[in-house]
Structure formats: C-alpha cells, structure tokens
Biopython code that builds the backbone (N, CA, C, O; Angstrom):
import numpy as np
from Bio.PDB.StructureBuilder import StructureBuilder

atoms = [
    (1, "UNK", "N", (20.151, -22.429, -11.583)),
    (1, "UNK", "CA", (19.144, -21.391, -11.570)),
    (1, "UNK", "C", (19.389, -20.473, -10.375)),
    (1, "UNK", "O", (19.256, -21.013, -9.277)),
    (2, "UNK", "N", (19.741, -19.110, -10.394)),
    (2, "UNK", "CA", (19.371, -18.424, -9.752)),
    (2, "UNK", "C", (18.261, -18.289, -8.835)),
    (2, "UNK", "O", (17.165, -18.649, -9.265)),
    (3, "UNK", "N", (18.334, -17.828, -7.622)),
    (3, "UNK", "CA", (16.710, -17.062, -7.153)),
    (3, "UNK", "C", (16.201, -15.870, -7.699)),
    (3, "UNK", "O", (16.687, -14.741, -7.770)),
    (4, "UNK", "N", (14.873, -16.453, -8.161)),
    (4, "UNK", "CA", (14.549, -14.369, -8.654)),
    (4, "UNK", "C", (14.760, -14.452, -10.252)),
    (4, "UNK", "O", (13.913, -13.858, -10.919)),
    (5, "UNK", "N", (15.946, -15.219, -11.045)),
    (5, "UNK", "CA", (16.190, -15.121, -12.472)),
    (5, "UNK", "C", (15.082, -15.641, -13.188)),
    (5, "UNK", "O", (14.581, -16.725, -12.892)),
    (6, "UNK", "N", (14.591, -14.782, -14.300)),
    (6, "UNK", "CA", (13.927, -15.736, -14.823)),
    (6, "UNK", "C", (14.551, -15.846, -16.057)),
    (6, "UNK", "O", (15.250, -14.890, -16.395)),
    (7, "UNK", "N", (14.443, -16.949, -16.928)),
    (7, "UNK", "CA", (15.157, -17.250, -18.030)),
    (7, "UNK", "C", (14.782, -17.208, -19.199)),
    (7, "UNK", "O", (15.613, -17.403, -20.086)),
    (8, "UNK", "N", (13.351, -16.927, -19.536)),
    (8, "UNK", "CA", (12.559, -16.334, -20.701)),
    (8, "UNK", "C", (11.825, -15.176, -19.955)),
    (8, "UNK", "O", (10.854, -15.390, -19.229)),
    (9, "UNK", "N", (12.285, -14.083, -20.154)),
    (9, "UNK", "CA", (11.190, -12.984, -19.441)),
    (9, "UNK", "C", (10.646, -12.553, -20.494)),
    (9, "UNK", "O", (10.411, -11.430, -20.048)),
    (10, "UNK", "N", (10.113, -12.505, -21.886)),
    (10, "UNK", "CA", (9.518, -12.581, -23.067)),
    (10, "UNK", "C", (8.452, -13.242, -22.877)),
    (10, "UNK", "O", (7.405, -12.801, -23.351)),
    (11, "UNK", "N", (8.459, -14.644, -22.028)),
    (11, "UNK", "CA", (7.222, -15.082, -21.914)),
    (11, "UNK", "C", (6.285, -14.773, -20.415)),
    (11, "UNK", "O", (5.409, -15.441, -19.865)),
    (12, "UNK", "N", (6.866, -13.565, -20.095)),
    (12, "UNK", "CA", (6.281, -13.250, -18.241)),
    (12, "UNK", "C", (5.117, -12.582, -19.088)),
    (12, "UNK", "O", (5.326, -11.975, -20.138)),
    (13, "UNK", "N", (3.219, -12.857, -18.216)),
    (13, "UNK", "CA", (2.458, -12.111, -19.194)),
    (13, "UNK", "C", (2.506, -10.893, -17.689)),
    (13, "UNK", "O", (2.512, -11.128, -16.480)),
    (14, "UNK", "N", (2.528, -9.832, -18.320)),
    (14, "UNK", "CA", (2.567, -8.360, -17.135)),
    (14, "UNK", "C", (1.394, -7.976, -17.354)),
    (14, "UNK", "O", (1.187, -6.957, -16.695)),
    (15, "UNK", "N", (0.065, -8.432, -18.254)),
    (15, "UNK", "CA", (-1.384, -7.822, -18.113)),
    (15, "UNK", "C", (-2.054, -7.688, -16.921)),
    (15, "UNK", "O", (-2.057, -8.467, -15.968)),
    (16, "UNK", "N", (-2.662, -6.560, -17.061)),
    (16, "UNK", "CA", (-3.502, -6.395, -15.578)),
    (16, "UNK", "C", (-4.670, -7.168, -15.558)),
    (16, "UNK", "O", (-5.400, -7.330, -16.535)),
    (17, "UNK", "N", (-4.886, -7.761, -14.180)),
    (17, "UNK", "CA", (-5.850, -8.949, -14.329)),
    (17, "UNK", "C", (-7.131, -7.761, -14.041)),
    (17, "UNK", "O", (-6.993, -6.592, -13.682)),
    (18, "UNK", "N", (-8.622, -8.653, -14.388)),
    (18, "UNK", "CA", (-9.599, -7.688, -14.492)),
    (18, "UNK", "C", (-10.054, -7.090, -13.047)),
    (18, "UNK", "O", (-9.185, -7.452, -12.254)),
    (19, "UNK", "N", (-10.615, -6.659, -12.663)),
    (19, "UNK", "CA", (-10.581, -5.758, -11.875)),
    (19, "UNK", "C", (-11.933, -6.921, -10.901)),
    (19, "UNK", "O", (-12.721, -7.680, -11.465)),
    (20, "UNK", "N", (-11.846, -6.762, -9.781)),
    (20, "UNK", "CA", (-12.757, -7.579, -8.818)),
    (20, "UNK", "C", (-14.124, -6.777, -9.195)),
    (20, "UNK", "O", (-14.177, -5.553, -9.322)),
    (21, "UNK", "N", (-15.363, -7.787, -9.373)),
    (21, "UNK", "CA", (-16.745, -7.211, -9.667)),
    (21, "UNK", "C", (-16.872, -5.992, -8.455)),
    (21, "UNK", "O", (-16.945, -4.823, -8.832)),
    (22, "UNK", "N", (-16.891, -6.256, -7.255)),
    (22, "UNK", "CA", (-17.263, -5.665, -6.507)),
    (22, "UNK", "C", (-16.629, -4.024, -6.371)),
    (22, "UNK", "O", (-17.212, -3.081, -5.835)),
    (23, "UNK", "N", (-15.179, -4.002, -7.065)),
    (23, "UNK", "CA", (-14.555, -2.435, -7.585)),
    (23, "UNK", "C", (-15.986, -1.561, -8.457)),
    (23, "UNK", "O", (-16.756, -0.786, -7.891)),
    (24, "UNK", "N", (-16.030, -1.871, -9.622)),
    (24, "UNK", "CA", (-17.290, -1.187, -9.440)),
    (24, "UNK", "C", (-18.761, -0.999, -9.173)),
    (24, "UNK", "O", (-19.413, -0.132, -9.754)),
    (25, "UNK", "N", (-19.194, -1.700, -8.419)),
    (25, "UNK", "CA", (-20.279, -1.454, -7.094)),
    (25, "UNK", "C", (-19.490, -0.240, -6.420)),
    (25, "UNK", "O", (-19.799, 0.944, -6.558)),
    (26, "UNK", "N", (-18.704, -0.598, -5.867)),
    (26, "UNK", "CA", (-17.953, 0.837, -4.764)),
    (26, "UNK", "C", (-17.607, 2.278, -5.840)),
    (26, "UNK", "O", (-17.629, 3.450, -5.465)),
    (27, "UNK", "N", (-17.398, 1.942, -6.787)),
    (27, "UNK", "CA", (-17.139, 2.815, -7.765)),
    (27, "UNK", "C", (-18.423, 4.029, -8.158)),
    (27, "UNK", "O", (-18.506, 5.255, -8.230)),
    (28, "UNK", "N", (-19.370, 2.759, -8.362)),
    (28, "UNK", "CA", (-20.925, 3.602, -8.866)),
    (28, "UNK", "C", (-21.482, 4.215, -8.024)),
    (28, "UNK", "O", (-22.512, 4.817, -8.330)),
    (29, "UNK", "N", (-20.921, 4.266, -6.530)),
    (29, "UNK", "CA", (-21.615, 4.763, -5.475)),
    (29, "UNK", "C", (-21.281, 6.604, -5.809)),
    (29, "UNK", "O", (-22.225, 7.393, -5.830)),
    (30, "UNK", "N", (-20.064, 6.993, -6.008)),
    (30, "UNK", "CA", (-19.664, 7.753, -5.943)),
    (30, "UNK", "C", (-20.118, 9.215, -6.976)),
    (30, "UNK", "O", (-20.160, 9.277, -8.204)),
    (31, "UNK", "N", (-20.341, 10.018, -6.213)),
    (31, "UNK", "CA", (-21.035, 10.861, -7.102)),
    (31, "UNK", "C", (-20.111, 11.884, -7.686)),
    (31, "UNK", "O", (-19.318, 12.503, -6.976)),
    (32, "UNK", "N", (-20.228, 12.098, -9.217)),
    (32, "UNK", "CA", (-19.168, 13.105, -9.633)),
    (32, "UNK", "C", (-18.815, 14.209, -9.656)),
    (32, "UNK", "O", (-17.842, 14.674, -10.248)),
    (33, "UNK", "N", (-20.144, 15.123, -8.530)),
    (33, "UNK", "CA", (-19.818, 16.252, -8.375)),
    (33, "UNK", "C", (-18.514, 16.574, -7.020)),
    (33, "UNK", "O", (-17.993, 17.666, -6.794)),
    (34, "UNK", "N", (-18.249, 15.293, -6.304)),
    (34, "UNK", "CA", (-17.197, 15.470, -5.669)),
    (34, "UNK", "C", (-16.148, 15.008, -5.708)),
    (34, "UNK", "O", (-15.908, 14.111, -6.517)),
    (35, "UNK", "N", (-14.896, 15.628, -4.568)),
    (35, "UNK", "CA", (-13.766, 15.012, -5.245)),
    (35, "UNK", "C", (-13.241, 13.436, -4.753)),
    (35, "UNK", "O", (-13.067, 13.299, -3.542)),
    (36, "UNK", "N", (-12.997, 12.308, -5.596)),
    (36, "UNK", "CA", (-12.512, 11.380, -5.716)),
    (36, "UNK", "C", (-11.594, 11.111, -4.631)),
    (36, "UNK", "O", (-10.501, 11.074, -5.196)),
    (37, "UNK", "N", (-11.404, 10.897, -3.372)),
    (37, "UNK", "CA", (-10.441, 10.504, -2.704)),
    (37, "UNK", "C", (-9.594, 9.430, -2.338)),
    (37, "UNK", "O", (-10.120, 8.939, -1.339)),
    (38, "UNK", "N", (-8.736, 8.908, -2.567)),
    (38, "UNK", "CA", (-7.999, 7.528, -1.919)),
    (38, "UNK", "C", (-6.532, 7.940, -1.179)),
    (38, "UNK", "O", (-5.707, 8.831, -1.379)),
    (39, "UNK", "N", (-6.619, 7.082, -0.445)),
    (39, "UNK", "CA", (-6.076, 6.990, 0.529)),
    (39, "UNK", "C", (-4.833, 5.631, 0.500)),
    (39, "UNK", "O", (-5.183, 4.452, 0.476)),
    (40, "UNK", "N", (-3.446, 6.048, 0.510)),
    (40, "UNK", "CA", (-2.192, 5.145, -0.162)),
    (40, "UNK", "C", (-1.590, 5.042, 1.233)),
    (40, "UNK", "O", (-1.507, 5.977, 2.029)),
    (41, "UNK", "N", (-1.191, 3.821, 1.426)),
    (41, "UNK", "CA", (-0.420, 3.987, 2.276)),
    (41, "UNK", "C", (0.755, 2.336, 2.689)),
    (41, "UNK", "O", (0.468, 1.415, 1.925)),
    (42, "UNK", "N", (1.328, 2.155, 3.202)),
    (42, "UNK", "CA", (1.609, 0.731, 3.322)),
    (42, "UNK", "C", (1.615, -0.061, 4.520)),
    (42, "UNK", "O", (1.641, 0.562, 5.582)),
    (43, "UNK", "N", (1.597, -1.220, 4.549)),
    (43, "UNK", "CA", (1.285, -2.416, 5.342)),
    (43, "UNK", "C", (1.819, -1.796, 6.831)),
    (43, "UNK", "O", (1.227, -1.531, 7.877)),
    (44, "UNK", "N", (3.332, -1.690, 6.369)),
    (44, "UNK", "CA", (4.233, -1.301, 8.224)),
    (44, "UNK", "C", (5.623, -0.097, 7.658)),
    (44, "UNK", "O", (6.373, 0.024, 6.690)),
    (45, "UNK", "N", (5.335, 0.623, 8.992)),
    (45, "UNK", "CA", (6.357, 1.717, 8.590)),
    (45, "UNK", "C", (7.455, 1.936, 9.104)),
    (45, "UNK", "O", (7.885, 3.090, 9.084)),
    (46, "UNK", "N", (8.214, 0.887, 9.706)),
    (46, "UNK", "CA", (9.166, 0.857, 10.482)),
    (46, "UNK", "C", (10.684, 0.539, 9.535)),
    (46, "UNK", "O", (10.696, -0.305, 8.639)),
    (47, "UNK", "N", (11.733, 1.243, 9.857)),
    (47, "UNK", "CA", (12.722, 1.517, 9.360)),
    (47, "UNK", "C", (12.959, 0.224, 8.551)),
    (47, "UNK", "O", (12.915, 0.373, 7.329)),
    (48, "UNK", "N", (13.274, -1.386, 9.154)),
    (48, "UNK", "CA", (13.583, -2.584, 8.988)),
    (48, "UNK", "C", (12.537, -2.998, 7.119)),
    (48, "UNK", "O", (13.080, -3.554, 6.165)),
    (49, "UNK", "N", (11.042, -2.510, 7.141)),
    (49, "UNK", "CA", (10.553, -3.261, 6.670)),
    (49, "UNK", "C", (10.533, -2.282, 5.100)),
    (49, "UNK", "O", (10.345, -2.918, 4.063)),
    (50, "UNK", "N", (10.717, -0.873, 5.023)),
    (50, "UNK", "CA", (10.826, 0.323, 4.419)),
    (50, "UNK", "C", (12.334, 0.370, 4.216)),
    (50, "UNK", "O", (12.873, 1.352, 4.727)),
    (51, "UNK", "N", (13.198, -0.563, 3.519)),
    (51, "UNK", "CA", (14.525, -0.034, 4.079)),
    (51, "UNK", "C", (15.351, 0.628, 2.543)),
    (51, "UNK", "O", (15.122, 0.167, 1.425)),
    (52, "UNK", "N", (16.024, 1.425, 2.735)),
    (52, "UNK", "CA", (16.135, 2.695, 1.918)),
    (52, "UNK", "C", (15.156, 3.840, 1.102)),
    (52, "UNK", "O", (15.386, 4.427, 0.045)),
    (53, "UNK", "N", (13.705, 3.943, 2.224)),
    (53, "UNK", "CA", (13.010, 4.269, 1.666)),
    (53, "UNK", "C", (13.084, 6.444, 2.425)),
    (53, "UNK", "O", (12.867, 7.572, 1.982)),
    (54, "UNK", "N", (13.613, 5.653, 3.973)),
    (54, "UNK", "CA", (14.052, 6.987, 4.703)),
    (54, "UNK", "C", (15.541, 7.806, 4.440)),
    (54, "UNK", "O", (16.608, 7.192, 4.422)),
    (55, "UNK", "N", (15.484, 8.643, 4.327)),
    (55, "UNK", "CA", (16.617, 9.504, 4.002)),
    (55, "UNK", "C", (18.043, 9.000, 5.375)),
    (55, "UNK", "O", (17.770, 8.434, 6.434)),
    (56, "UNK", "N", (19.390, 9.380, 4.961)),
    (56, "UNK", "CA", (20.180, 8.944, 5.779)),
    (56, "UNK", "C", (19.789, 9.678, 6.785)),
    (56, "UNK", "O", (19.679, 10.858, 6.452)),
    (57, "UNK", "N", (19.461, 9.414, 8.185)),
    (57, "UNK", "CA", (19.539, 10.290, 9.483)),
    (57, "UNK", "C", (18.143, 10.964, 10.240)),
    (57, "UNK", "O", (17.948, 11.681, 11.221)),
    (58, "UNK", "N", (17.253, 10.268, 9.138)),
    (58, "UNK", "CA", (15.801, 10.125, 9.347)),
    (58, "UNK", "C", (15.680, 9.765, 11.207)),
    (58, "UNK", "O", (15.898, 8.706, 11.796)),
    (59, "UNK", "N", (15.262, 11.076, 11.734)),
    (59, "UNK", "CA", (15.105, 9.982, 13.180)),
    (59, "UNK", "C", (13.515, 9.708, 13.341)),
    (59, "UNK", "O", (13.083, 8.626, 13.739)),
    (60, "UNK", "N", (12.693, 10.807, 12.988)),
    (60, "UNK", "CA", (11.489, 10.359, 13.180)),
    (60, "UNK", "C", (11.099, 9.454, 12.049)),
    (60, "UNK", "O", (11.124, 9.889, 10.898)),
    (61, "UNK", "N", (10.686, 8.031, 12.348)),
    (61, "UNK", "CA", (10.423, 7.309, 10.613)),
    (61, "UNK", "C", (8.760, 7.957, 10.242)),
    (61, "UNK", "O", (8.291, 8.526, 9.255)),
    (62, "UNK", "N", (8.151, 7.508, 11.679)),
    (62, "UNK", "CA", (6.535, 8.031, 11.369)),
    (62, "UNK", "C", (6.482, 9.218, 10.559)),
    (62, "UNK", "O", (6.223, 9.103, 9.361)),
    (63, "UNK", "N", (6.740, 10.567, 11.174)),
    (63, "UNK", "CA", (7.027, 11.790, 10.679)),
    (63, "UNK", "C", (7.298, 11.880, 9.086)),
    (63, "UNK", "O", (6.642, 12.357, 8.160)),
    (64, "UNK", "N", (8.553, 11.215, 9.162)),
    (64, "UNK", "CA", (8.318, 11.567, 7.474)),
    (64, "UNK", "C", (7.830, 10.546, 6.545)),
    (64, "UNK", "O", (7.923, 10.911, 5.373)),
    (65, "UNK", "N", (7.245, 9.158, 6.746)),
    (65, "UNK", "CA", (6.691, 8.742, 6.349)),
    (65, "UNK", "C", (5.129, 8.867, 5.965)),
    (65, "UNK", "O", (4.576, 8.233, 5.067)),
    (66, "UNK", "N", (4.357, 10.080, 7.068)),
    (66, "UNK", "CA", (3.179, 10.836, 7.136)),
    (66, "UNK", "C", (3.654, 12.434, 5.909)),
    (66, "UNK", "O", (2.961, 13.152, 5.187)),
    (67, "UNK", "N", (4.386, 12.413, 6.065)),
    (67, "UNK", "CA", (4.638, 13.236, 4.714)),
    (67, "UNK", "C", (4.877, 12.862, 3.302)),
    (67, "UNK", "O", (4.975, 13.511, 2.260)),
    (68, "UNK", "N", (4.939, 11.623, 3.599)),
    (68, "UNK", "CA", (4.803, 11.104, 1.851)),
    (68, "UNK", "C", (3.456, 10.126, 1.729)),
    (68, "UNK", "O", (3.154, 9.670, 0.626)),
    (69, "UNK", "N", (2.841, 9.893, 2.644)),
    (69, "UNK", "CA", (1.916, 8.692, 2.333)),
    (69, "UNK", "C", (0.612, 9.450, 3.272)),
    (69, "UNK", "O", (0.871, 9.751, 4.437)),
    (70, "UNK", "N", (-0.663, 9.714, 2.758)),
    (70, "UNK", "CA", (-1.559, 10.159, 3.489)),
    (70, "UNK", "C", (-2.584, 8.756, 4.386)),
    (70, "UNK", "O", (-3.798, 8.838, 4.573)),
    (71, "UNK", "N", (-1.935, 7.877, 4.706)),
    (71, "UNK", "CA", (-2.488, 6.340, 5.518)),
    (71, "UNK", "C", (-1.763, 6.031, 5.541)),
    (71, "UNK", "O", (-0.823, 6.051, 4.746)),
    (72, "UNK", "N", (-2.014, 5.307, 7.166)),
    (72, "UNK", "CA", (-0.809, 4.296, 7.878)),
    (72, "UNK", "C", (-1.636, 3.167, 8.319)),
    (72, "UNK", "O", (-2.719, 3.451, 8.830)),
    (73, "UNK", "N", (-1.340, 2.067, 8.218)),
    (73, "UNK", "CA", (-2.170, 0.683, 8.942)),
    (73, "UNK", "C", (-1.847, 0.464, 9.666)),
    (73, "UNK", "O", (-0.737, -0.057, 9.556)),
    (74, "UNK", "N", (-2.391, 0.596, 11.096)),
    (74, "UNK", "CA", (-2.248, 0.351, 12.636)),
    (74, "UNK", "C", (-2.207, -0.808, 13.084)),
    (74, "UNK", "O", (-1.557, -1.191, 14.057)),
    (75, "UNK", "N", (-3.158, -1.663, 12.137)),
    (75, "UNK", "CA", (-3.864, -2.739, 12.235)),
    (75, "UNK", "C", (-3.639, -3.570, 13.739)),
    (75, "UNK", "O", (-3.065, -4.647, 13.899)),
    (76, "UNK", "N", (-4.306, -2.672, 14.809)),
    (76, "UNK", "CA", (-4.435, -3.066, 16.161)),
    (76, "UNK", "C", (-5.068, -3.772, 16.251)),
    (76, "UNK", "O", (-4.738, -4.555, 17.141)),
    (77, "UNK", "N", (-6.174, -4.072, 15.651)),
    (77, "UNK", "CA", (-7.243, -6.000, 15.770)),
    (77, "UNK", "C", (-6.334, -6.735, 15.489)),
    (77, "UNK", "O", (-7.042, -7.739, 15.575)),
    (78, "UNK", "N", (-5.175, -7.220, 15.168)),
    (78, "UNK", "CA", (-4.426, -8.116, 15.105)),
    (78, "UNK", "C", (-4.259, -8.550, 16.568)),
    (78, "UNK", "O", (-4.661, -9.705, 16.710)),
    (79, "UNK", "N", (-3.867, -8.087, 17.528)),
    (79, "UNK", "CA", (-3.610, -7.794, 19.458)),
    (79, "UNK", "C", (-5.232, -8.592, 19.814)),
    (79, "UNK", "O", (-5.493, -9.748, 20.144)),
    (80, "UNK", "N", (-6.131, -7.369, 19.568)),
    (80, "UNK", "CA", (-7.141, -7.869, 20.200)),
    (80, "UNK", "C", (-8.107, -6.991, 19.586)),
    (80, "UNK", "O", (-7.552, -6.378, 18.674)),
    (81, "UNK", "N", (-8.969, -6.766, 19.671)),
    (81, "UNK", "CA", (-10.547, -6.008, 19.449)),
    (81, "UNK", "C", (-10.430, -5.105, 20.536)),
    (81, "UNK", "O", (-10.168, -5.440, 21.691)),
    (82, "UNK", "N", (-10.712, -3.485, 19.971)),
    (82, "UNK", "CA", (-11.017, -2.691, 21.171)),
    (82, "UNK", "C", (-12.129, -2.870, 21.780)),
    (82, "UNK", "O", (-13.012, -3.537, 21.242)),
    (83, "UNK", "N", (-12.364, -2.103, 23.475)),
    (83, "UNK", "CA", (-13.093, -2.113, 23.887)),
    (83, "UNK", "C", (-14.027, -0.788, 24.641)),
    (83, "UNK", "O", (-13.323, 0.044, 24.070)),
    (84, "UNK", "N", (-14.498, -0.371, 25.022)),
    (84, "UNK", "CA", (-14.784, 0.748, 25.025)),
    (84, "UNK", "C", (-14.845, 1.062, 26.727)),
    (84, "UNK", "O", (-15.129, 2.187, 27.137)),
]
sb = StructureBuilder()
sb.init_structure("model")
sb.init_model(0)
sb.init_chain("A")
sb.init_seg("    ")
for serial, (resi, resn, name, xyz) in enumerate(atoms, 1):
    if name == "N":
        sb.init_residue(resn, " ", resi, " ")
    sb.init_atom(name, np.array(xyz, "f"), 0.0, 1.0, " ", f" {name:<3s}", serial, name[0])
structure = sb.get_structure()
C-alpha cells in the first residue's frame, strides 16, 4: 500500500456533511439589505508552509499574500494574552 493511495476511490463518500446548528443562528442575524461579507484567509503565511503558492522571486510573502487573501491569522494568544 502506498501512502495517500486509495484503492477503491468509488467508495470515498465526498458529501458535504450538514452544516453546524449554530451556522445558521449567525446566519439569521444578518440583515439582507446589506452586503454579506467574509473574510478568507489561511492558518500561516510564510513561504515554508504556502509552498508554490508565491510566484518565483516573491520577496515580500506578506505583501502579496494580502493581495490575494483579504485575512491573515496572527494568532498572537498562542505567546500570551495581550495586555494593555
């Protein structure tokens, strides 16, 4: 066996599982006279973890990674809790 092979992919089910109750609670909040916003972005943006995602010679990764993705996760509470 390979890693990764699967050997009946006929029987992989690819359905989307149902959606968490609490999606629409956050959903119904939203009123339809405005516009719908979300916000995409991924986990870490550093060359290593994104890899062939930057063009050859990319020096700024942030930079153009803020041009394709409108959110970045900082996720600085990991360190510690700010303080003021």
């Amino acid at each position: 066996m390979k890693f990764g092979k699967v050997e009946q992919p006929e029987l992989i089910d690819f359905s989307i599982p149902k959606d968490h109750p609490d999606t629409e609670v956050i959903l119904s909040k939203h009123s339809g006279d405005q516009i719908f916003k979300v916000h995409v972005g991924c986990a870490k943006w550093n060359r290593q973890d994104l890899k062939n995602f930057y063009p050859r010679g990319t020096k700024n990764e942030l930079e153009y990674y803020s041009s394709q993705f409108n959110s970045v996760e900082l996720n600085a509470t990991f360190y510690r809790m700010f303080s003021l």
